[in-house]
N, C-alpha and C positions, 0 to 999 in steps of 0.2 A: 394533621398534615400527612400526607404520602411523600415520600422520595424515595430518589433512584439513585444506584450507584453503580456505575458503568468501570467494567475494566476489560481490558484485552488489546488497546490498540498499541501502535506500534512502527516498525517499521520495517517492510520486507519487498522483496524483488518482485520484477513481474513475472508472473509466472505462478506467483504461491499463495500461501495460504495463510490465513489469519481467523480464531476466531473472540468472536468481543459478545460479553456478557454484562447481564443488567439483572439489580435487584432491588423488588420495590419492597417497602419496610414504610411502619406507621399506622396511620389510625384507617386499613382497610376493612371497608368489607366487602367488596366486590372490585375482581379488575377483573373488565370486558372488553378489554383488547388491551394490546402490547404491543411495539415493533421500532422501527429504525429509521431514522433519516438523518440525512447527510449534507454539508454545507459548504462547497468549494470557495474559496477565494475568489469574489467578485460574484460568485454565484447566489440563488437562493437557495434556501433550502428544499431540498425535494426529497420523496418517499424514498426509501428502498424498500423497506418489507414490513407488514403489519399480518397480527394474527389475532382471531377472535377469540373467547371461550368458546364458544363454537365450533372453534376450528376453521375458520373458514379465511385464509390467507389473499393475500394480496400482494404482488412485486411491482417494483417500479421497471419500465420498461427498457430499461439500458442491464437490469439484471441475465437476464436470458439462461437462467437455469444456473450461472453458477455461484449464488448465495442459497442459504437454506434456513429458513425462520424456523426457532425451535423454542415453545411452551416449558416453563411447569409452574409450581406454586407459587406464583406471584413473580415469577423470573422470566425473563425473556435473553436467548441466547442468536445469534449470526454467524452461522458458520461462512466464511466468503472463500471461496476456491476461482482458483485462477486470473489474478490480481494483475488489470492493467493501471497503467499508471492515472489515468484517468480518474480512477476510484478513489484517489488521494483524497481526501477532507475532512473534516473534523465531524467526527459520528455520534449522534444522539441518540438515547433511549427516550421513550416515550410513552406514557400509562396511562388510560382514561377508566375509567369507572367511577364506584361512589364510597365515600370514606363510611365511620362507624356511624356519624350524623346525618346517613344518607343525603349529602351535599358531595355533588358530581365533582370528579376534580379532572382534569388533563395537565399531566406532571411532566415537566421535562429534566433530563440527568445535564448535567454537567457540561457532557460533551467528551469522548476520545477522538485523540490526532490516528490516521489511520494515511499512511505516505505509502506510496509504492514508488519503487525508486534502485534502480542498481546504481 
């Protein structure tokens, strides 16, 4: 089994910054993407940012340059700069690849509360 473990959320003003990290641990041997999505109250859940081995990124459209998806061994990190309150939601880490049985997994974390709010 693969899991994630998501920390950094929290609660800050509009205006600022927050960043939230995720670490995948378990029976990997390949993760071929990584990234983040989000899930407001009454809402569904929708992308923010995914990132391939590759490298090859992806934002959700309400991002507009001020988050920044960031790689490395099996971790995936969000830096989020300039926080309107809208971006309040409960934020998931998300792993897809294939474990050491090469059986595909798509892992979701937990979930961190991320409020913007003076």
């Amino acid at each position: 089994q693969v899991q994630l473990v998501e920390s950094g959320g929290g609660l800050v003003q509009p205006g600022g910054s927050l960043r939230l990290s995720c670490a995948a641990s378990g029976s990997i041997f390949s993760v071929n993407r990584m990234g983040w999505y989000r899930q407001a109250p009454g809402k569904q859940r929708e992308l923010v940012a995914t990132r391939t081995a590759g490298g090859n990124t992806n934002y959700g459209d309400f991002v507009k340059g001020r988050f920044t998806i960031l790689t490395g061994k099996n971790t995936v990190s969000l830096q989020m700069n300039s926080l309107k309150p809208e971006d309040t939601a409960v934020y998931y880490c998300n792993a897809l690849g294939y474990d050491s049985s090469q059986v595909l997994y798509d892992t979701w974390g937990q979930g961190t509360q991320v409020t913007v709010s003076s």
